[in-house]
N, C-alpha and C positions, 0 to 999 in steps of 0.2 A: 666237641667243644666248638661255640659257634666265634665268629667274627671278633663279636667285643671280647670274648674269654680270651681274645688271644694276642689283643692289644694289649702294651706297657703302659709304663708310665702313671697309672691309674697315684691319686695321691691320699686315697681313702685310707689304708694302712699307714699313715704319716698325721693322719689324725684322730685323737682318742675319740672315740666315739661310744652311744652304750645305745640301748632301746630304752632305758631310764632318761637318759636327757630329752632323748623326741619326745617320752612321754610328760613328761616334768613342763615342757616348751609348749606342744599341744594343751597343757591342762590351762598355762598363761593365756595360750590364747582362746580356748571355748570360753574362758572368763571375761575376756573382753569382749567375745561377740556377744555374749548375754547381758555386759552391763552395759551395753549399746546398742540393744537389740538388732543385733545383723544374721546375719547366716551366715555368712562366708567372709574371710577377709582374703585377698589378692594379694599378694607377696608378688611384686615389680618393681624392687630397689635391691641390688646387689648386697648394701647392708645386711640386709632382713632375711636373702636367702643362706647368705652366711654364715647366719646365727640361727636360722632352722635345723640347718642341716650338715651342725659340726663342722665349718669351713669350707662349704662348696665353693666353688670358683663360677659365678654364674656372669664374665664378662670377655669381652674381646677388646673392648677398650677401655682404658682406666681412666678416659677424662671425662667419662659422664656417670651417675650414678646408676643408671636404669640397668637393669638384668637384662640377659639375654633369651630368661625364661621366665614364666612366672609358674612361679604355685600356690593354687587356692586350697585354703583349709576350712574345713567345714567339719561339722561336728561325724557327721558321716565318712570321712576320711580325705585325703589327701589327691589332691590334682594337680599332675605336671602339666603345663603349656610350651612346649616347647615347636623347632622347626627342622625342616630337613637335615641344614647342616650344622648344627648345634645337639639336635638329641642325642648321638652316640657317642657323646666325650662325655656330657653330661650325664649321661646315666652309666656311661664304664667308670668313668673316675673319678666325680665328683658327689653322686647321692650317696651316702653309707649305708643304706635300705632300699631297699623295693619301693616303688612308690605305689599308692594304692590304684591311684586311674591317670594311664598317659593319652595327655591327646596330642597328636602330630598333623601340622597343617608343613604345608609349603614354604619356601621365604618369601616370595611373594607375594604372598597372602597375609591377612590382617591379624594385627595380632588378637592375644585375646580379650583386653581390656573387659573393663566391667561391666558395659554397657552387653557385649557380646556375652559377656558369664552368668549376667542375671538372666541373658534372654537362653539363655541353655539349661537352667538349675531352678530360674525363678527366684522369689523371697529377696530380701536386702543383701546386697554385696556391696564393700566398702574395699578401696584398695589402701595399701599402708602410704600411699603417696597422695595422699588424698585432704581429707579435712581431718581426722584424726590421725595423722602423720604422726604428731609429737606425744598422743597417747598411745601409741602403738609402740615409740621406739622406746618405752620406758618396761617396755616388759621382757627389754635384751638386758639392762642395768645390773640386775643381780647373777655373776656370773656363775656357773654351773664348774664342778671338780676338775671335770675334763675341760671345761673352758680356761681353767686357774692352770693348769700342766701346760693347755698348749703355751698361753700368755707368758709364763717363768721362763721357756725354753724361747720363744721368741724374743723375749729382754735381755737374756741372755748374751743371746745371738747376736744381738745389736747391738749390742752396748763393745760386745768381741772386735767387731768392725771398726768402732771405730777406738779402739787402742789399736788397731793394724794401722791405724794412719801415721802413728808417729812413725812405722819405717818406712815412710815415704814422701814424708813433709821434706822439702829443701827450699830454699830461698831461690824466685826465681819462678815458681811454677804457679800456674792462674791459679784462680778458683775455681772455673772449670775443669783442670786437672784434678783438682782434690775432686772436685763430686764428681769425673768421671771414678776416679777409683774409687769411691765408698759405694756409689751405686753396683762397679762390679763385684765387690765384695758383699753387698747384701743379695744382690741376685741370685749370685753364686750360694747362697745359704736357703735358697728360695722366696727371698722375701724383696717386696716388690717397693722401692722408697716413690710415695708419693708427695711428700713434699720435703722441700733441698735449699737448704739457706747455708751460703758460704760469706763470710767477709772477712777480708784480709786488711788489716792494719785499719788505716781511717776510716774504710767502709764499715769494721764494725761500730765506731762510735756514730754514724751517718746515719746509719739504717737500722730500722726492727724487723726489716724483710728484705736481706738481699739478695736478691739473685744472684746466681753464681755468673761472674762476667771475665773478662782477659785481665782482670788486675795483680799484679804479680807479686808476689810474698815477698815481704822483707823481717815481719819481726810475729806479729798478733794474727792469730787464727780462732775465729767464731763460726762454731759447726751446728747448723741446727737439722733436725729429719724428723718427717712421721714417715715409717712405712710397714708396710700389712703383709700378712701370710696369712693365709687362711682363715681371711677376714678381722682377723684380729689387728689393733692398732697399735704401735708403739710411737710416744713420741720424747727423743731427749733434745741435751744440747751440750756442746761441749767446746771446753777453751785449750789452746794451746799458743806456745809463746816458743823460739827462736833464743834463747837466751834469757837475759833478768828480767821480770816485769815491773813497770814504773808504781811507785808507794802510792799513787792515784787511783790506778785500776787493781791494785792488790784491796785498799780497802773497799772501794765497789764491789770488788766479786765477794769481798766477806760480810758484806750490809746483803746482796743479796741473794747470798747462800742459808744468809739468816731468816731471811722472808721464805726460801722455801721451809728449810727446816721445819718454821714455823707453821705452815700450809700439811705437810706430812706428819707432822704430829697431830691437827686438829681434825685432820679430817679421816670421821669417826662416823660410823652408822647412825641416822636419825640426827646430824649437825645439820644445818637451816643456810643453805648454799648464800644467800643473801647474808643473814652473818658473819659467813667467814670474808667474805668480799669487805664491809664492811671493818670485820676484824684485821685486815692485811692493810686496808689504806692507813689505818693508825700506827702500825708500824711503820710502814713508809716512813711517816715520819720521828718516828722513834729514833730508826737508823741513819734518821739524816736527807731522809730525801724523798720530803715530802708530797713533791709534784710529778713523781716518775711514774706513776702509777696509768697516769693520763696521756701516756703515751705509747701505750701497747696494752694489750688486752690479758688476763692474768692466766687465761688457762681455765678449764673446766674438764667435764666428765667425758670420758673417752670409751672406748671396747671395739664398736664394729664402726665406727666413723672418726674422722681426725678428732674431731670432738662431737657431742652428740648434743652439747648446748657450753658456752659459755658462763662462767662466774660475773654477775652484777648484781647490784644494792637492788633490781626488781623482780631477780629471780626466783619463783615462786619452788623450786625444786630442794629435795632432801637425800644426804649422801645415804644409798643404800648400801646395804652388808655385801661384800664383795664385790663394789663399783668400780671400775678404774677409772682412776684420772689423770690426764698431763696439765698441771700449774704449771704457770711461764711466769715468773716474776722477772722484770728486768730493769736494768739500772743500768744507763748509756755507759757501752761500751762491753757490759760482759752482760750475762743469764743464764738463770739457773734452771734449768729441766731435768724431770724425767716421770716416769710412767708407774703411777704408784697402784695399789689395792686396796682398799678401805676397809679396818678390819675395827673391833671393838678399844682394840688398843691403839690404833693409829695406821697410818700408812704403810704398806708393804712393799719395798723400793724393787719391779720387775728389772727395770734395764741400770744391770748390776754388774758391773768388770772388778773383781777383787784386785785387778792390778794397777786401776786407777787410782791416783794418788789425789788422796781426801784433804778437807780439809773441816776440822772439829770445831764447831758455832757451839754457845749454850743457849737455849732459849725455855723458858721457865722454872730455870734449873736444871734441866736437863740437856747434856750435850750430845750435841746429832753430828754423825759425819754426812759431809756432802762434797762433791767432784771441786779439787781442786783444778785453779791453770794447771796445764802439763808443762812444765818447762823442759823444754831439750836441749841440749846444749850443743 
């Protein structure tokens, strides 16, 4: 048994994995190097190696996007780029197969960029960070079986955390309190929260993006998060209230529990992203509140990035079968999130706590439950 056989920790058995998904992923992308006549494309964005290769971890830092490795795929097979001290985590615990060609340089030495990989391979090399960025990330959209288990279990998960916050809310304590402890409760499950919006009382009517600051709780708590596990993204949001909530902010959260609702029902495989965008501003004003819409941005298509593009009237993209999305509809002072699946029939609600107490909207007839305020008493 050598060295790595005898390291822990590895996290590949924590994620479903098959030789049908690589192959399934490989076959997306030889299609794209031929409808762009390339040879190889570069994987050098943490996103992309994560949805290669079943949830690898290809980073050290979380506040930049770039990978710590790259890998080129060519119709001929598979190449690691990796460095001294990053190759042996990454291939004990992070690849779920054998890679076909590893190349190992120094840290100090350059990385491998494309300029360096076309002059070792030859033929057109294109990296995913490149000019066709945005038609490369379109072929992680449709998600794969094992991708749909890990995602369930990760909404799950998140959605768990934050009903753990009602035993700990008190009057009194910052917002930095709260997102120190929802951060350690999602760590602790493995998942890593990369974006943390807390506002307590006036803050949340103030802000669409608060930082979590020393301002201390007295009544209104607005919880928003995206955080990732194995690449995968979740993003919700959630109200809680110290006692009665004011008839003002109870009918807001229910105008814009309706606007999600309405976003989880329609969006359906082959819907026209621009439409729905289009479709949700005329509710706005349906429910009463015609101009909210111009004041935060409504949410778009998610999976391996917080979002992977945004909903707007010029958005040329279309919901694929098994897409995730996080919609953010909001309406000053509450919002309604969560991390849905886009299936024939409508939306598949992932970040799901059956002991959140809902609250039941009709919209086209049909009525939807969605997260009501928590009131604690």
């Amino acid at each position: 048994m050598n060295d790595q056989e005898n390291l822990s920790g590895s996290t590949v058995s924590e994620r479903p994995s098959s030789d049908s998904s690589r192959a399934i992923k490989r076959k997306r992308i030889l299609a794209f190097l031929h409808d762009h006549g390339l040879d190889g494309v570069l994987l050098t964005l943490q996103s992309n190696f994560a949805w290669y290769t079943d949830g690898g971890r290809s980073y050290v830092n979380i506040g930049t996007e770039e990978s710590i490795a790259d890998l080129l795929i060519m119709p001929s097979g598979d190449h690691l780029f990796s460095n001294t001290t990053e190759n042996i985590r990454l291939v004990t615990e992070e690849l779920p197969w054998k890679i076909d060609h590893a190349h190992l340089s120094a840290w100090w030495e350059e990385g491998s960029g494309t300029r360096n990989v076309e002059s070792m391979f030859g033929g057109r090399i294109e990296s995913d960070a490149g000019p066709l960025r945005r038609e490369f990330s379109r072929l992680r959209y449709s998600l794969l079986p094992n991708e749909v288990e890990r995602y369930r279990k990760l909404g799950k998960d998140t959605a768990a955390a934050f009903w753990d916050l009602a035993q700990v809310l008190h009057p009194g304590m910052t917002e930095r309190d709260l997102a120190g402890e929802l951060s350690a409760q999602l760590i602790r499950k493995g998942i890593t929260p990369l974006v943390m919006l807390v506002a307590f009382d006036e803050r949340a009517h103030s802000y669409r993006h608060p930082l979590p600051t020393d301002n201390k709780l007295k009544n209104l708590v607005l919880v928003s998060v995206c955080a990732r596990r194995y690449g995968l993204v979740v993003s919700l949001s959630r109200a809680f209230s110290l006692g009665p909530v004011p008839d003002d902010l109870l009918k807001r959260h229910r105008a814009v529990a309706t606007l999600d609702a309405w976003l989880v029902g329609e969006t359906v495989p082959g819907r026209r992203i621009a439409d729905l965008f289009e479709g949700l501003k005329e509710r706005y004003a349906q429910v009463g509140y015609p101009n909210e819409w111009q004041l935060h941005h409504q949410g778009g298509a998610t999976g391996y990035a917080t979002r992977d593009y945004r909903a707007s009237s010029a958005s040329d993209e279309v919901v694929q079968d098994h897409q995730a999305f996080g919609w953010n509809p909001t309406i000053t002072g509450t919002k309604s999130e969560d991390t849905i699946l886009a299936h024939a029939t409508g939306g598949e609600i992932l970040t799901v706590d059956s002991r959140w107490p809902m609250i039941e909207v009709e919209v086209n007839g049909v009525r939807t439950k969605r997260p009501d305020i928590f009131i604690l008493d």
